[in-house]
N, C-alpha and C positions, 0 to 999 in steps of 0.2 A: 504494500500500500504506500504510494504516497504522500510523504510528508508535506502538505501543503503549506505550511508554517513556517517552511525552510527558506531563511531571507535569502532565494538567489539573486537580488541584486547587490549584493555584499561580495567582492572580487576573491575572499578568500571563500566564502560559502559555493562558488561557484568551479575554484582550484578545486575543493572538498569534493564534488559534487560528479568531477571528472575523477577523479586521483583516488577516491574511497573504498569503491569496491574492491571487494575482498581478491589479491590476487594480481591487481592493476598491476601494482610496482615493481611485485616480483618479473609479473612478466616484462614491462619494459626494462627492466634492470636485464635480466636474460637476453634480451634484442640487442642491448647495449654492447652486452659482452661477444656476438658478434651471431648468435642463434635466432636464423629464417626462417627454416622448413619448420613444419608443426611439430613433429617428432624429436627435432631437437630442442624445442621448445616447451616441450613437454616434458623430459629429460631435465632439463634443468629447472623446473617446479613440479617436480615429482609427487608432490599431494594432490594437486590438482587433478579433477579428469578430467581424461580426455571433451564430457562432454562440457563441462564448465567452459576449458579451454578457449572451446570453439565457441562458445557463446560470448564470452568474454571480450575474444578476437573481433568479432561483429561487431560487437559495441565499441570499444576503441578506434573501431575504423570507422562508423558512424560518429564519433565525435572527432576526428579528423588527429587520432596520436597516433595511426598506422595506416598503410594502404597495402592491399594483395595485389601482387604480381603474379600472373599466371603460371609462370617459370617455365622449366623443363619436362615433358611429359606430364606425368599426373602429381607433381610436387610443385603445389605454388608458394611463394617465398611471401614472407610479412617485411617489410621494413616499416620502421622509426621515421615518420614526418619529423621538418624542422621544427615544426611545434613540440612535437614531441622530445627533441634534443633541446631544448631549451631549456628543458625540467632534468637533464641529466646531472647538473654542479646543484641541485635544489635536494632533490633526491639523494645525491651523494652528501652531503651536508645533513640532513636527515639522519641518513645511518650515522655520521662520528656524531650526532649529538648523540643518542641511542649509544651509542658505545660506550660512549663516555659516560653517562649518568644511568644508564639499566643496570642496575643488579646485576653482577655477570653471574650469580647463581637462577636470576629470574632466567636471564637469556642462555642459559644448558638447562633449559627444560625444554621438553616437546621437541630432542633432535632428531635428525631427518640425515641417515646416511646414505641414502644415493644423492641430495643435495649437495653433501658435503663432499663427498669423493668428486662428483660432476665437476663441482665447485675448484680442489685441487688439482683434480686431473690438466686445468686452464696453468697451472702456475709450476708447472714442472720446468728447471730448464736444461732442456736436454744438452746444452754446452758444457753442463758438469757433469755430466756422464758419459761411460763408454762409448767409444766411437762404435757402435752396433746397438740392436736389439739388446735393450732390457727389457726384463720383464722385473716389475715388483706386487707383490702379493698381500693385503690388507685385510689382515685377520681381527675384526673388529666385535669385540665381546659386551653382551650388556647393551645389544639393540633391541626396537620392540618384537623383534623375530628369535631373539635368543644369537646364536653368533652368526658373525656376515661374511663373506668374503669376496673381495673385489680384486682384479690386475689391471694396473697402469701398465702398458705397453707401450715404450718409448723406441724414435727410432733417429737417427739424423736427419736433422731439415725436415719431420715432419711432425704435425701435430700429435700431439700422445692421445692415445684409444683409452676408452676404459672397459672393462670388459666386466658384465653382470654374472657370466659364465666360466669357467676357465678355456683358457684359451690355448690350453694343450701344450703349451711352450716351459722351457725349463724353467723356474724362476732364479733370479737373481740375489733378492733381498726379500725378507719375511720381517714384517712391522706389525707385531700384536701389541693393541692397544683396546680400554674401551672405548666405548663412542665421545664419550666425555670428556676422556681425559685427552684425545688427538683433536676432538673440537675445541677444548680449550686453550692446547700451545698451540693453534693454526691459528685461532682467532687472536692470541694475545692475552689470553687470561691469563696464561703461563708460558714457558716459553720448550720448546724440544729439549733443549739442555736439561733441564728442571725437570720434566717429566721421563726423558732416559734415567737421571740420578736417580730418582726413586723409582727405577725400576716397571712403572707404569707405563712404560713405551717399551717394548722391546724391538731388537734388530739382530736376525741372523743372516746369515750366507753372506756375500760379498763383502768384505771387511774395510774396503774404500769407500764403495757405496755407503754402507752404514756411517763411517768415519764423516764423509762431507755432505749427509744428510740435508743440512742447514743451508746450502750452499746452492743446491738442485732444488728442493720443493722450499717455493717460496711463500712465507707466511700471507694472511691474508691482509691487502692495502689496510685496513683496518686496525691490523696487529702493530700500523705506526704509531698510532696514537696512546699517547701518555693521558692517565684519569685526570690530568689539569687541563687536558686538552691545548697544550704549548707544545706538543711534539707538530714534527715534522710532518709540511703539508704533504698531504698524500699524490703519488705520482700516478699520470695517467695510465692504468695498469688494467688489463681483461682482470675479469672475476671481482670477486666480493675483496 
């Protein structure tokens, strides 16, 4: 039912009124990061349905923050109208306030591990790792499924895969963590260091690999901000 009451000639009431529903921002936040087709879209708001999605999608394109391209065969691409990039420093300015004043025990509730790996998968950098195929293996304990397992498949010059499946290949490096405690040093609550010391991160097989951890998966833009909010502006970087 509409709210008739709702002063839309009030310029924030009417921000509100495009930007509120449930799901808006993840999705453009998602598009920002550089995901068209729907399926990858969907991937990266993994709570969402599919049939939400597509509704979703409609209405954002009726208020002029996407448009559909037909694309390639039967895969039409979404992009981000300039309107829509206009809310991208607004949005991002959003989450470090969020960061900086949530409870970081509020914000490790209700985590989402295919989010979160989707989310890492973006900030691997394959320049610190071997010149070939890795594979790493994300043994993830203390999800709503009971334990998870994920592979980052990296390869040179090319974007890193993530795989829901195994993907039959040797692995590399084995990173058992819970969901908590890796959402926590990705995000900045704590840091990799901190949570290998006490043992709440573990890393076997490749012994380089594991050594320049810190160096290859890069924490998230977010994880620069200091609780005074005086750290370091965040660089223009994919992902969260």
């Amino acid at each position: 039912m509409t709210d008739q009451s709702y002063p839309r000639f009030c310029p924030v009431a009417m921000a509100a009124s495009l930007l509120e529903p449930r799901w808006t921002m993840l999705v453009l936040c998602e598009m920002w990061n550089g995901s068209t087709r729907f399926s990858e879209i969907q991937r990266g708001v993994p709570g969402m349905s599919p049939g939400l999605l597509s509704k979703r999608l409609k209405e954002m394109e009726a208020n002029g923050l996407v448009m559909r391209h037909a694309g390639s065969a039967a895969h039409g691409e979404y992009l981000t109208t300039a309107m829509a990039d206009e809310l991208q420093p607004l949005v991002r300015g959003l989450g470090e306030w969020a960061h900086r004043h949530v409870d970081c025990e509020v914000s490790l509730k209700g985590l989402d591990a295919r989010m979160l790996m989707w989310n890492i998968r973006r900030k691997v950098d394959t320049l610190q790792l071997p010149r070939r195929r890795s594979v790493i293996q994300f043994i993830l304990k203390d999800t709503p499924e009971g334990v998870a397992n994920y592979w980052l498949v990296t390869r040179p010059g090319e974007e890193t895969d993530l795989c829901l499946t195994d993907p039959k290949h040797d692995v590399d490096l084995y990173l058992s963590a819970s969901l908590r405690d890796l959402t926590a040093a990705w995000m900045g609550h704590s840091s990799f260091e901190a949570e290998i010391l006490a043992d709440r991160i573990q890393l076997t097989g490749h012994e380089l690999m594991a050594r320049s951890l810190t160096r290859w998966l890069i924490r998230s833009s977010y994880a620069e901000l200091d609780a005074s909010g005086s750290g370091p502006a965040a660089r223009r970087v994919r992902g969260c």
